[in-house]
C-alpha angles and dihedrals in degrees: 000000000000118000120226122222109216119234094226090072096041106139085212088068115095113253115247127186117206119228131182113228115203126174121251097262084066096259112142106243098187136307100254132183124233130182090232128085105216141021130210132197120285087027120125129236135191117248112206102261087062094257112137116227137184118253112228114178126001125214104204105154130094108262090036121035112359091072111130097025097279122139094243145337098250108191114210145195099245089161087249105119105063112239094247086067091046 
């Protein structure tokens, strides 16, 4: 019997690490993939309807922002939150 090799686990597939982006009141925009592994303040992220927006904190750590198996929580300015609450 041959064995199939997945392609799921193909080593020739990019890597992509999955983050959750929530505003900055807290609320979850959408869970997004990105081919780097890790994301620092003041970088920008892609939301899911292609709009880049800046990161502006990152929860990376495991009660607050690994839940759900993503690499971090990163929280962005979506423009949601209007500037008098900031």
């Amino acid at each position: 019997m041959r064995s199939r090799k997945s392609s799921r686990f193909d080593d020739t597939q990019p890597a992509v690490a999955r983050f959750r982006l929530i505003d900055m009141a807290g609320g979850e925009i959408a869970i997004v993939t990105d081919a780097r592994d890790s994301i620092t303040d003041g970088e920008t992220v892609a939301l899911p309807d292609g709009r880049s927006v800046a990161v502006v904190e990152v929860y990376d750590d495991e009660e607050h922002g690994k839940d759900g198996g993503v690499a971090a929580t990163l929280v962005v300015d979506d423009g949601s939150v209007p500037e008098h609450f900031q």
